[in-house]
C-alpha positions in Angstrom: 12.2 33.8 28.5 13.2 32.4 32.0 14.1 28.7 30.4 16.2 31.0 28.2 17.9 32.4 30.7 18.6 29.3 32.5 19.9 27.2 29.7 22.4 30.8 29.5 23.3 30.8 32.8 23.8 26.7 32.9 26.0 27.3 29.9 28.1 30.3 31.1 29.2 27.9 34.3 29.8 24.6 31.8 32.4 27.7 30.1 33.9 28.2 33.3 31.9 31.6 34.0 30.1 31.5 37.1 32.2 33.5 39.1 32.0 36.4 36.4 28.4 36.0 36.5 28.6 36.0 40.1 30.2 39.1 40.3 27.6 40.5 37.4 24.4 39.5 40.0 26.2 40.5 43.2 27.7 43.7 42.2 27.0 44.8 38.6 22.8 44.5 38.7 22.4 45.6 41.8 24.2 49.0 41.4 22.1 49.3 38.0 19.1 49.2 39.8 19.8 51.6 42.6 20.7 54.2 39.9 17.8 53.5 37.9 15.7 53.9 41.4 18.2 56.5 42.2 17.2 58.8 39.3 13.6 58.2 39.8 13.7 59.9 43.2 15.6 62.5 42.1 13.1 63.7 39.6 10.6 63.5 42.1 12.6 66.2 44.8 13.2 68.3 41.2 9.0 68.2 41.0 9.0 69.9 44.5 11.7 72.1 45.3 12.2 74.0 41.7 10.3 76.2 40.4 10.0 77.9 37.1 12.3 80.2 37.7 14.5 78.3 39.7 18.2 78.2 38.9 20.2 75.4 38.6 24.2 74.1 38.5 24.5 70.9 36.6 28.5 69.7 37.3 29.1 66.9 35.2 26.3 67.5 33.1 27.6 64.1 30.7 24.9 63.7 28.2 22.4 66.0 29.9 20.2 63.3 31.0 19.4 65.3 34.7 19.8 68.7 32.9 16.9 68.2 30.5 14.4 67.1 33.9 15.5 70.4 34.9 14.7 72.5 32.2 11.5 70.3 32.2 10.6 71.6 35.4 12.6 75.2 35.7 12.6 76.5 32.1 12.7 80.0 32.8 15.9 79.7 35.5 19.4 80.5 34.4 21.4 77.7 34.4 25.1 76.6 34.0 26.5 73.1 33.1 30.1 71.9 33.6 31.4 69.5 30.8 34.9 68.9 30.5 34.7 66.6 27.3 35.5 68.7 24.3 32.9 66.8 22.2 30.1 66.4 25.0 30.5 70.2 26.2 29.9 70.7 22.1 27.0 68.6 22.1 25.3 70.2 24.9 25.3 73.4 23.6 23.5 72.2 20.5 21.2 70.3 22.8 20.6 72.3 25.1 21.0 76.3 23.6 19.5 78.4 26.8 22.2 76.7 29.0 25.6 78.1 29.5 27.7 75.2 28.9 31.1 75.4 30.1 33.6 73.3 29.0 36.1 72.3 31.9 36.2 71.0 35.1 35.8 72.1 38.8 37.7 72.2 42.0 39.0 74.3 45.0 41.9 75.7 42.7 41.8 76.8 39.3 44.3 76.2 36.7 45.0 73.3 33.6 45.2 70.0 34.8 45.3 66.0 32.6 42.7 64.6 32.3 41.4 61.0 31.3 39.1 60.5 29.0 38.1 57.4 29.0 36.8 56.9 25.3 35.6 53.1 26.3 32.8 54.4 29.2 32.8 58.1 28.8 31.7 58.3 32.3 34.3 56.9 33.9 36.3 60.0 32.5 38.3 62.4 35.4 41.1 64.0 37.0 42.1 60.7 38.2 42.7 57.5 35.9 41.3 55.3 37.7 40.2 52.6 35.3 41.7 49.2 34.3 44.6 48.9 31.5 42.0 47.3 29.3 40.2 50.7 28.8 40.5 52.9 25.8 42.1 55.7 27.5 43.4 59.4 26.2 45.0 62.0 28.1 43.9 65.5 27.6 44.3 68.6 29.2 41.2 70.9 30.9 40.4 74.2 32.1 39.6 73.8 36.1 37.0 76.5 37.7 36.4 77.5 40.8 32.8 78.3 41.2 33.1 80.8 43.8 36.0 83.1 41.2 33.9 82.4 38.6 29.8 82.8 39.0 28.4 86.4 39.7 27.7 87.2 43.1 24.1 88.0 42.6 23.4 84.2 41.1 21.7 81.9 43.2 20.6 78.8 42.4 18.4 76.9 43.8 19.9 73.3 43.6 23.4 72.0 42.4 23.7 68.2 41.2 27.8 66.8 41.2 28.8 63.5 39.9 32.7 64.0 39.0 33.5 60.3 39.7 35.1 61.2 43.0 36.1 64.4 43.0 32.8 65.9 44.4 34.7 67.0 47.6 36.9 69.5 45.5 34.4 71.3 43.9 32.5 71.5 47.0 35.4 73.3 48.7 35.4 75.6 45.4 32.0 76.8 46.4 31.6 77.3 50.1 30.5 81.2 49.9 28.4 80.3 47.0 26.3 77.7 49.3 26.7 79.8 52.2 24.8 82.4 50.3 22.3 80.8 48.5 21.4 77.8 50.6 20.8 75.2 47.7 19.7 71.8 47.6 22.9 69.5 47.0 22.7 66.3 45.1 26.0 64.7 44.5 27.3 60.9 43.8 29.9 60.0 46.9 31.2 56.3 46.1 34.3 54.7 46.1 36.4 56.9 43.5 36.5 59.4 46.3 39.5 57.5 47.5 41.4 58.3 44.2 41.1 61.2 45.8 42.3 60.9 48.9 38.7 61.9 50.5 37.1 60.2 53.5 33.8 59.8 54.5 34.5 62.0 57.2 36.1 65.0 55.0 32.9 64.9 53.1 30.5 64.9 56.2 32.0 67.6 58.2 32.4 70.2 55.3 28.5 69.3 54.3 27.3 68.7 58.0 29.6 70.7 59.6 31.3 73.8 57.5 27.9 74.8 55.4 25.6 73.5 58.1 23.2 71.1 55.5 21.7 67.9 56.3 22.8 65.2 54.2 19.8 62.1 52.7 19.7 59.2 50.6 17.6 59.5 47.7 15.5 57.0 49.4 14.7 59.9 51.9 16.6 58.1 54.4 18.3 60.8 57.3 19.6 63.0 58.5 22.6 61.0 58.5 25.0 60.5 61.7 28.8 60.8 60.7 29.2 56.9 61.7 26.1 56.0 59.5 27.5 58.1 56.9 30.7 56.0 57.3 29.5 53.3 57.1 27.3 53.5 54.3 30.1 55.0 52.3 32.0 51.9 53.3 29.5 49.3 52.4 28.5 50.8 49.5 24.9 50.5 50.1 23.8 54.3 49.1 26.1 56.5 46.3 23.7 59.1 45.8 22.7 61.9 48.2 21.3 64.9 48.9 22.1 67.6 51.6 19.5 70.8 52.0 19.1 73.0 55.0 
C-alpha cells in the first residue's frame, strides 16, 4: 500500500499537482483528524455528564450523528433538534421519532431569513454563503428561532451542542436566560466562518466567559482558556471545537 501511494503521489507532481496535494496534507488531513479525534472526546464528556434523564439541545443536528450518542446515553431526556434543511429536518424525524425536530434555524432575532443550501457539501449550508462559485448552491428561505421565545421555562437541559458554520455566536445571544437558568454544558464549533459573521474571538469569549460566567475547553481538555489564548487559537486555527461548563 505505501509503494502505491508513492508511485500516486510521484505522479500527481509529474501532473503538476503538488501544491494541491500540498494543501490536501497541510490543511485538508489534518482538520480530518482533529474532528475525527474531536468527536471521540466528545462522546467521552457525553459518558459522564448525562444522565438518563438528562436533556439535551442538538442545534444543527445535520444527519444526527451527535444526536444518536445522546439518545445512546440519555434516552429517557426530552430533547429538541434544530434542522433547517427541509429534507434533513424530514429525515430526522423518521430517524429519530422521540425527538422534537424543528425545522429552522436559530439566532438572537426571530423572523424568515435566505438561506444557502449548499446541495454539493450539505454542511457547509447557512445564513451566510460562504462557499466558492463552483458549489451547487440553492437559495431558500427558513424559519429563525430564538431559544429563549420559544422553549418552556421549566425545560432545562443539561447540555447544548452548536455547529451553525459560524453563526454560533447568534444563537448564543438567543439563549442567555436559558443558560443562565439551567447552567448547561456548551459544546459548539468556533472556526473561521465566524468572520462571515462579523464575530471575533473576543465577542465570543466575553459573552461565554464573561456575560454567562462558563469556562470555555478544548475537547482535548485543554483550559480554562485566557481571552489571548482564546485569540489566538481561534486565529491559528489550531482548536474548532469547544466546550464551556460552569
Amino acid at each position: 500500500m505505501e509503494k502505491q501511494l508513492a508511485a500516486l503521489r510521484r505522479k500527481a507532481v509529474d501532473l503538476g499537482l503538488g501544491p494541491a496535494l500540498k494543501l490536501v496534507r497541510d490543511n485538508v488531513v489534518p482538520t480530518a483528524r482533529r474532528n475525527r479525534n474531536d468527536d471521540r472526546h466528545l462522546a467521552l464528556l457525553m459518558s459522564f455528564v448525562l444522565t438518563e434523564t438528562s436533556n439535551c439541545i442538538d442545534v444543527g443536528a445535520h444527519r444526527g450523528d451527535v444526536l444518536r450518542t445522546i439518545l445512546r446515553h440519555a434516552p429517557h431526556g426530552t430533547h429538541v433538534a434544530y434542522e433547517p434543511l427541509p429534507h434533513m429536518a424530514a429525515t430526522l424525524r423518521a430517524d429519530f421519532p422521540t425527538v422534537d425536530v424543528r425545522q429552522a434555524a436559530l439566532s438572537d432575532t426571530p423572523g424568515v431569513l435566505p438561506f444557502t443550501y449548499v446541495r454539493s457539501r450539505p454542511a457547509y449550508s447557512g445564513l451566510r454563503d460562504r462557499v466558492p462559485d463552483t458549489e451547487d448552491v440553492e437559495q431558500i428561505e427558513v424559519t429563525v428561532e430564538v431559544l429563549d421565545d420559544v422553549l418552556p421555562v421549566d425545560y432545562h437541559p443539561t447540555l447544548i451542542k452548536v455547529d451553525v458554520e459560524g453563526a454560533e455566536y447568534g444563537v448564543f445571544r438567543g439563549a442567555t436566560k436559558l443558560i443562565a437558568n439551567s447552567r448547561p454544558h456548551l459544546v459548539f464549533e468556533f472556526g473561521a466562518g465566524a468572520r462571515d459573521y462579523g464575530t471575533s474571538a473576543d465577542d465570543m469569549y466575553l459573552l461565554i466567559d464573561g456575560d454567562l460566567g462558563l469556562r470555555i475547553f478544548d475537547l482535548d481538555g485543554e483550559g480554562p482558556y485566557t481571552l489571548p489564548k482564546f485569540r489566538d487559537t481561534f486565529e491559528t486555527g489550531r482548536h474548532f471545537n469547544f466546550v464551556a461548563h460552569p
